[in-house]
C-alpha positions as CSV (number, residue, x, y, z in Angstrom):
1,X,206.2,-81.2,117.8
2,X,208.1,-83.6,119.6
3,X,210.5,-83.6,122.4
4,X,213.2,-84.6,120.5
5,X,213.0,-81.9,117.5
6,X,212.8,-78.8,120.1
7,X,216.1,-80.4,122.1
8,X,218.9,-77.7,121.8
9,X,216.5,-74.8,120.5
10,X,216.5,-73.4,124.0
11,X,220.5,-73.3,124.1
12,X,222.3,-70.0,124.5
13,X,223.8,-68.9,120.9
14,X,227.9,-69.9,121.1
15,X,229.8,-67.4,123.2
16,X,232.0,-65.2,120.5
17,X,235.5,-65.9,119.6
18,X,238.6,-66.1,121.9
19,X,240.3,-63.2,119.5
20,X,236.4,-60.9,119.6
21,X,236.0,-61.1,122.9
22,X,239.7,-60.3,123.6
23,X,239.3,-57.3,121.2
24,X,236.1,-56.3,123.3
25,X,238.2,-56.1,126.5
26,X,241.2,-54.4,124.6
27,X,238.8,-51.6,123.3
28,X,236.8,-51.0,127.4
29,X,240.1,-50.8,128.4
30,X,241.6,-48.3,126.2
31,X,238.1,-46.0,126.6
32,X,238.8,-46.6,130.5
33,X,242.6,-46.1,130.2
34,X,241.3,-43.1,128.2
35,X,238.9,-41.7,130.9
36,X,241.1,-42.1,133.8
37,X,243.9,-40.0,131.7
38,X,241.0,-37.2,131.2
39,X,240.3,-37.1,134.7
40,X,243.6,-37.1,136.1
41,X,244.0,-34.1,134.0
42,X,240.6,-32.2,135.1
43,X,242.0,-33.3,138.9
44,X,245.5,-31.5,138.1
45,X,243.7,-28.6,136.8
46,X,241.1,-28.5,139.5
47,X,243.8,-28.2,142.2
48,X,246.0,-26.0,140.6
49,X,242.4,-23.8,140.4
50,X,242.1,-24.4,144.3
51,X,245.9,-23.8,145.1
52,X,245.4,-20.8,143.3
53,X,242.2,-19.6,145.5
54,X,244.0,-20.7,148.8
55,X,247.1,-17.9,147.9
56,X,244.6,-15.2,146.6
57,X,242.4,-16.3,149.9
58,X,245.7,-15.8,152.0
59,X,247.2,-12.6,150.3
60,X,243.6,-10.9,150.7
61,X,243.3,-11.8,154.3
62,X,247.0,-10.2,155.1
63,X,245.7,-7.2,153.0
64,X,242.9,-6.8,155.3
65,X,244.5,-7.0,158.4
66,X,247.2,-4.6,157.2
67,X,244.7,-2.4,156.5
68,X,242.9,-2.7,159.5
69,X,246.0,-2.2,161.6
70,X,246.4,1.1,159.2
71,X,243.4,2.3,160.3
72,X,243.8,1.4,163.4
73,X,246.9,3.3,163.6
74,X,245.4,6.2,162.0
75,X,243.0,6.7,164.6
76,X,245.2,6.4,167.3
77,X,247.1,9.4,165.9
78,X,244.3,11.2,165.3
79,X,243.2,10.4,168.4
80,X,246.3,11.5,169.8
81,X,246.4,15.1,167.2
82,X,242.7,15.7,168.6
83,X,243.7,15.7,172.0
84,X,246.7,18.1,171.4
85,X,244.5,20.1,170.1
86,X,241.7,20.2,172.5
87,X,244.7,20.9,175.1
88,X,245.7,24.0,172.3
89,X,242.3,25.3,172.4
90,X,241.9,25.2,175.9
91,X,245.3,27.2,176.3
92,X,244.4,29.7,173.6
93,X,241.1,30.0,175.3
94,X,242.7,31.3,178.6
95,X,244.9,33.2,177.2
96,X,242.1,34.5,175.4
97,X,240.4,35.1,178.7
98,X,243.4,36.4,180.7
99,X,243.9,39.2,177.8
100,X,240.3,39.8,177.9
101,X,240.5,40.6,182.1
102,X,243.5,42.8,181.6
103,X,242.0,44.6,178.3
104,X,238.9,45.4,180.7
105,X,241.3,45.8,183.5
106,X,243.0,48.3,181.7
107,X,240.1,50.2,179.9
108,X,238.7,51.0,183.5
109,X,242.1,52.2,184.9
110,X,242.2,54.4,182.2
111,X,238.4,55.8,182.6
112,X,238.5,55.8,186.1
113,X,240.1,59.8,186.5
């Protein structure tokens, strides 16, 4: 062929229509106007999720450390009920012991003639 009958076959097809093409846009944007909406919602929802963890995080840390000072408190006044009663004991043990000397005290006064 000649030069002349190929001239324009290489040429890009015409670009669509004003109105298509403004269509085209209309329609990406909605679907992006669309997507942004769906994620603003999943973002809402996600940190309502993580305000939600943060309290339950909070409350169960307070709980702990109530607890721990609970127990802590409940050892110290067992601590305190153990050694009141080691201190008892002792007592009752020389009492124990001081009625034992007089008991054998008195047995041998009354063999002794």
């Amino acid at each position: 062929g000649d030069t002349i009958s190929q001239v324009g076959m290489n040429r890009p097809s015409p670009a669509p229509p004003i109105a298509e093409r403004l269509t085209d846009a209309e329609n990406r944007l909605r679907i992006l106007e669309e997507d942004r909406d769906i994620l603003h919602s999943q973002s809402v929802k996600l940190q309502s999720v993580l305000d939600s963890e943060r309290e339950d995080r909070q409350i169960a840390q307070k709980s702990q450390a109530a607890a721990v000072e609970k127990l802590r408190a409940l050892d110290e006044r067992e601590g305190e009920v153990h050694c009141r009663d080691a201190n008892r004991l002792q007592e009752l043990e020389a009492t124990a012991s001081l009625v034992r000397q007089k008991l054998e005290k008195a047995r041998r006064n009354i063999q002794a003639p």
